[in-house]
C-alpha positions in Angstrom: -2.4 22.9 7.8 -0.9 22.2 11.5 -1.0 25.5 12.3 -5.1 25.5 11.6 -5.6 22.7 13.5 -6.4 23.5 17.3 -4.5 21.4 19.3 -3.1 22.2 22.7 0.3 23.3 23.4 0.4 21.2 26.4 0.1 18.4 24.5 2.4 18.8 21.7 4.6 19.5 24.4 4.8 15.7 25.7 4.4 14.8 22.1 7.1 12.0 20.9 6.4 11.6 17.5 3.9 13.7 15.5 2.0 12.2 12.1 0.5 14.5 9.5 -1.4 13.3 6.8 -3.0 16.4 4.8 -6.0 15.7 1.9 -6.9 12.0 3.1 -9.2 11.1 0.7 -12.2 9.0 1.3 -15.3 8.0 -0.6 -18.5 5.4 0.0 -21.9 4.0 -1.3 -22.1 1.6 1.0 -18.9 0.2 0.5 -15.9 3.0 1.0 -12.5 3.4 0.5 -10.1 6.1 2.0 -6.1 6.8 1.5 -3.5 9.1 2.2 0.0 10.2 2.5 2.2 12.0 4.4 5.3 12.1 7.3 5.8 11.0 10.6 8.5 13.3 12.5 10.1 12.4 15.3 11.1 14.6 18.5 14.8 14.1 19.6 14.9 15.9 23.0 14.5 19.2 21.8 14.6 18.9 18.0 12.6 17.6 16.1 13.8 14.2 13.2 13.9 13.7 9.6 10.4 12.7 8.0 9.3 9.1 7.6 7.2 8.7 4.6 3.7 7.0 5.9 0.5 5.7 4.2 -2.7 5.8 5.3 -5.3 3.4 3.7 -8.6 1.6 4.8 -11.3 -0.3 3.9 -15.2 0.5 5.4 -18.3 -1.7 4.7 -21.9 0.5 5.9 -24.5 2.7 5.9 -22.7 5.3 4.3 -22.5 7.4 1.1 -20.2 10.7 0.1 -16.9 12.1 -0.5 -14.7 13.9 1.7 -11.0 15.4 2.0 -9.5 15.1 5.7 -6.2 16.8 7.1 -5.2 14.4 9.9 -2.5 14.5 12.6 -1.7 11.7 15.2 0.4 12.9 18.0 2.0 9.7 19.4 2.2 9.6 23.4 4.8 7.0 24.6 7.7 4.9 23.7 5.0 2.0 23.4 3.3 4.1 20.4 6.5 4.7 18.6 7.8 1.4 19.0 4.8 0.2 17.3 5.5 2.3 14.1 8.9 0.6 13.5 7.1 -2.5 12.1 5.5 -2.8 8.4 1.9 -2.3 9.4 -0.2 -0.7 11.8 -4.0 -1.3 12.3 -5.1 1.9 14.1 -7.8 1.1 16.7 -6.0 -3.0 16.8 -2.6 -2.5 17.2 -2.5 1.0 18.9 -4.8 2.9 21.1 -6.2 6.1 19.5 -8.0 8.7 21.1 -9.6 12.2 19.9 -7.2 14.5 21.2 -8.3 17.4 23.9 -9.0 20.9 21.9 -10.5 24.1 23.5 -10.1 25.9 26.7 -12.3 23.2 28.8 -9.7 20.4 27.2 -7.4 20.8 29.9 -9.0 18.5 32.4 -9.6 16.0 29.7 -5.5 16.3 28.6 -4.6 13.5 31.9 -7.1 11.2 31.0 -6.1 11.4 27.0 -2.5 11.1 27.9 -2.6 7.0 28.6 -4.0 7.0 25.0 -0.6 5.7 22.2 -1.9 8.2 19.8 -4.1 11.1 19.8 -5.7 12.2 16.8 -7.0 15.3 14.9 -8.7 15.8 11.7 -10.2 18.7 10.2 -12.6 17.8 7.4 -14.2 19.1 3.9 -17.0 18.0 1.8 -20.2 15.6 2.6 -20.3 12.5 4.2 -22.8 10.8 6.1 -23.4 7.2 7.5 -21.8 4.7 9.9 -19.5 2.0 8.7 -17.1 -0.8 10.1 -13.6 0.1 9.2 -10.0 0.0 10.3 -7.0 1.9 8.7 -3.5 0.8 8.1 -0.5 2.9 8.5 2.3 1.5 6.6 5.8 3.0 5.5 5.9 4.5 2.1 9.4 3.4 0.9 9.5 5.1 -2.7 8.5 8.4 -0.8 11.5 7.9 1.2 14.1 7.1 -1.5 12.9 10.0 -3.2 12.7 11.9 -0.3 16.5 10.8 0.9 18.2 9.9 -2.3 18.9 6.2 -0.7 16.8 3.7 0.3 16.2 3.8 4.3 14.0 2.3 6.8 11.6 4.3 8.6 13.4 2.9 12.0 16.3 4.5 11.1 14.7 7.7 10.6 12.9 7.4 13.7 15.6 6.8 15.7 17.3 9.4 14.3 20.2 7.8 12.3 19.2 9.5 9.1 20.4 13.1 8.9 17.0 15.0 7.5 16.6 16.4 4.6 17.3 20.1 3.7 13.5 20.3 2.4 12.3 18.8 5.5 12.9 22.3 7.6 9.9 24.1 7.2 7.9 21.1 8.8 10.5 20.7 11.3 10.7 24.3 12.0 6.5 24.3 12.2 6.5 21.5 14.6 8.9 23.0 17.0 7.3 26.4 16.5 3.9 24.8 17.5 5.6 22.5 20.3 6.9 25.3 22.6 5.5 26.2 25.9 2.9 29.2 25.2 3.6 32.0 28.2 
């Protein structure tokens, strides 16, 4: 899924932590629902973290009717962004900045300005949807994920910050991320 996204090397390269939640699901007649699941990974100088499980879910009230599947990634900017994902709950768009992130050839002037955004996003989308709708999404931490995922119980600070070894099954992720991360010649 990351590797059909187009995302610019440039960014990944300043990227601190990246979030990938594939087959977000989200539905509406009016009133709408969406959730998914998935990792955020962290970069550690040059290497890239253990996975912290995350959850995706949200509420929208609108003009809007259909069902759709979205793969999404959030490329946190800063120390400020990450920071902000140590706590319980985060209201994307309330607590944290995000932009669309810059894609294409012509994307390059508009990398700066996207740059002072926490987190950029991309998503990549399939079925049929239509309308406009009020809506915020929450990004929590997905503790039985993480147990499972670990074999302990651990916070998604610690992984974060690095004080959780990752997991074995976490390397082809890992291994993606710094594949897509390196500076293209």
């Amino acid at each position: 899924m990351l590797k059909k996204l187009t995302i610019i090397g440039g960014v990944l390269a300043a990227v601190v932590l990246a979030q990938v939640v594939p087959g977000m699901k989200k539905a509406a007649v009016v009133v709408g629902g969406e959730y998914g699941r998935g990792y955020a990974v962290c970069r550690h100088e040059v290497t890239w973290g253990g996975p912290a499980a995350i959850k995706l879910s949200g509420g929208s009230v609108g003009a809007q009717i259909g069902v759709e599947s979205t793969d999404v990634v959030m490329l946190v900017m800063n120390q400020k962004g990450m920071e902000r994902l140590e706590k319980d709950k985060l209201t994307l768009g309330a607590d944290a900045s995000v932009a669309a992130g810059p894609v294409g050839r012509t994307a390059i002037a508009d990398t700066d300005i996207s740059m002072r955004a926490e987190i950029l996003s991309y998503s990549r989308s399939h079925g049929v949807f239509a309308g406009l709708a009020l809506d915020g999404a929450v990004l929590g931490r997905d503790d039985a994920e993480d147990r499972k995922l670990y074999g302990r119980a651990v916070t998604n600070g610690e992984i974060i910050r690095g004080e959780v070894p990752a997991p074995p099954s976490a390397s082809v992720l890992t291994a993606t991320l710094h594949e897509l991360a390196r500076p293209r010649k």
